[in-house]
N, C-alpha and C positions, 0 to 999 in steps of 0.2 A: 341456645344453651339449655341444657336442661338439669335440672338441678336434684339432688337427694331426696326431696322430697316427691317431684317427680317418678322415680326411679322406683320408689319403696309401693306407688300406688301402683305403678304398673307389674312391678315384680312383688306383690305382698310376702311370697315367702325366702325373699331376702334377707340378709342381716346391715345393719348399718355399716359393718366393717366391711365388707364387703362392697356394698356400693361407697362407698367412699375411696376405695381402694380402687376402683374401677371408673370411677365417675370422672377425673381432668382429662383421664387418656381419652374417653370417648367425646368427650366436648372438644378437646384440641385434632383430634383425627376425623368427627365430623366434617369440619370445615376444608380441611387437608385433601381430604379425599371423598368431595362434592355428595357425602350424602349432607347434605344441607336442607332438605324442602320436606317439610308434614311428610309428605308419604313416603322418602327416603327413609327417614327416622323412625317410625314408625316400624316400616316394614324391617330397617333393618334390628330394632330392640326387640321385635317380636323372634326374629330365628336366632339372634342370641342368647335371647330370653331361653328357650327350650334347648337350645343347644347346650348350656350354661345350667341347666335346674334353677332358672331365674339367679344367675351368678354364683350361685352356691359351688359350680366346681368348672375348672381348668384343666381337668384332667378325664377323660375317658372313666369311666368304675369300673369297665369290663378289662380283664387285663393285658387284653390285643393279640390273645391268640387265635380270635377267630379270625384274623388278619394276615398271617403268617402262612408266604406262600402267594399271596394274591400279586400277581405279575400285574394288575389292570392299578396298583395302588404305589407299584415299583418294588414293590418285598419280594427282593430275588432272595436274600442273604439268609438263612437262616437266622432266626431272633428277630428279626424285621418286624414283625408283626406286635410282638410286644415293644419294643423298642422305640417302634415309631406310631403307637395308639395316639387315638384322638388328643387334641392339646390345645387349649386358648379357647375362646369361646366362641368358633365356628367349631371346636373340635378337628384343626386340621388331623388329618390322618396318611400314612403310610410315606415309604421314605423317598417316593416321586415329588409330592408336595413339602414334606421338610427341606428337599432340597431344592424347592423350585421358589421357595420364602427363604430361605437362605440366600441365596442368587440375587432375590430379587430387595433384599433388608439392604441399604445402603448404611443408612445412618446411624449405626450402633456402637460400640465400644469397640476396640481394634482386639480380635481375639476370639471375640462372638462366634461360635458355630455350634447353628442348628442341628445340623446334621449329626455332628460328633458328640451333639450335648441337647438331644431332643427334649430333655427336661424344663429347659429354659423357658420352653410354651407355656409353661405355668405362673411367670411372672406374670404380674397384672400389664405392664407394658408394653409384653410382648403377646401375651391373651389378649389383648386387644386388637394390636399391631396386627397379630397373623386373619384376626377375624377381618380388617379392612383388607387388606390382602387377598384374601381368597373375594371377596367382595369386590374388590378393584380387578383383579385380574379376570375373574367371568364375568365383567361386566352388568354386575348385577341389580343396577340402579335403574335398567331397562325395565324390570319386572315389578318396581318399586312403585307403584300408583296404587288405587283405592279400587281396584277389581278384584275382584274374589280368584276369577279364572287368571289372572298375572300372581295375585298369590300362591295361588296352588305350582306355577310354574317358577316360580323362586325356589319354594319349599324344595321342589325335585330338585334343582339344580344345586342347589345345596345338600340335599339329604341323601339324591336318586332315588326319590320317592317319595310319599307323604306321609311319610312314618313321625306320627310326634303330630300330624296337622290341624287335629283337635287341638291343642293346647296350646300350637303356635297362633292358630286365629284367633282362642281366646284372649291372649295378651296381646294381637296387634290389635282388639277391640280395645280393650282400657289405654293402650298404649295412645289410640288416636283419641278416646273421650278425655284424657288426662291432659295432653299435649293439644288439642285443640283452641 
């Protein structure tokens, strides 16, 4: 478990509401979905961290139309791009992956959709949710050890590149001096 205080050293430019808003879902979906061990943890608060501006947003800033059009992300439909921007704190994006969290979201209110209501990513419980999600489905606990070179191949598999990879090793270092 890790706790607020925790949270605030690894993420300093966090707000308290914030990680308090964000902090049961991640304890209770740790366990759920085996990122359980230092370096799971670790690794996985470091690319939400940066994914997230250290939790400060669940929403994409840029307003997804550089997105719009892209067939590799599923935005066949005109508006796609906006529509279905980054959301949760993997920043899921485009409307292959809203619908593939969709699909794969069992246990939600009867009514829930993604797809139809890609807003919802913005909930703190489903910002989270989709972030284990995209994390469960590539399999991403593979990459989740104390090597630089497994880090760097996380980042891409999450990012398709290492855009942001300065600032994600910076936090997965406090992340591990904090949690150690």
């Amino acid at each position: 478990m890790i706790t607020n205080d925790d949270l605030k050293k690894i993420y300093p430019n966090s707000t308290e509401s914030n990680r308090l808003k964000y902090l049961p879902y991640l304890n209770n979906f740790f366990i759920y979905y085996e990122v359980n061990t230092f370096e799971r943890i670790c690794a996985f608060l470091a690319q939400i961290g940066h994914e997230s501006g250290q939790l400060l947003y669940a929403e994409e800033l840029a307003n997804g139309s550089a997105y719009e059009g892209r067939k590799d992300l599923g935005n066949t439909e005109k508006g796609d791009g906006k529509k279905y921007k980054g959301r949760g704190l993997i920043q899921v994006t485009g409307r292959a992956n809203y619908t593939a969290f969709d699909k794969w979201v069992t246990n939600v209110p009867m009514g829930t959709d993604f797809v139809e209501s890609p807003e919802l990513l913005k909930e703190p419980q489903y910002a989270v949710l989709s972030a284990f999600w995209y994390w469960d489905v590539n399999k991403l606990n593979r990459f989740a050890t104390l090597k630089e070179d497994d880090f760097k191949k996380l980042t891409k598999a999450i990012n398709g590149g290492l855009n942001g990879y300065d600032d994600r090793y910076k936090i997965w270092q406090r992340a591990k001096e904090v949690l150690k």
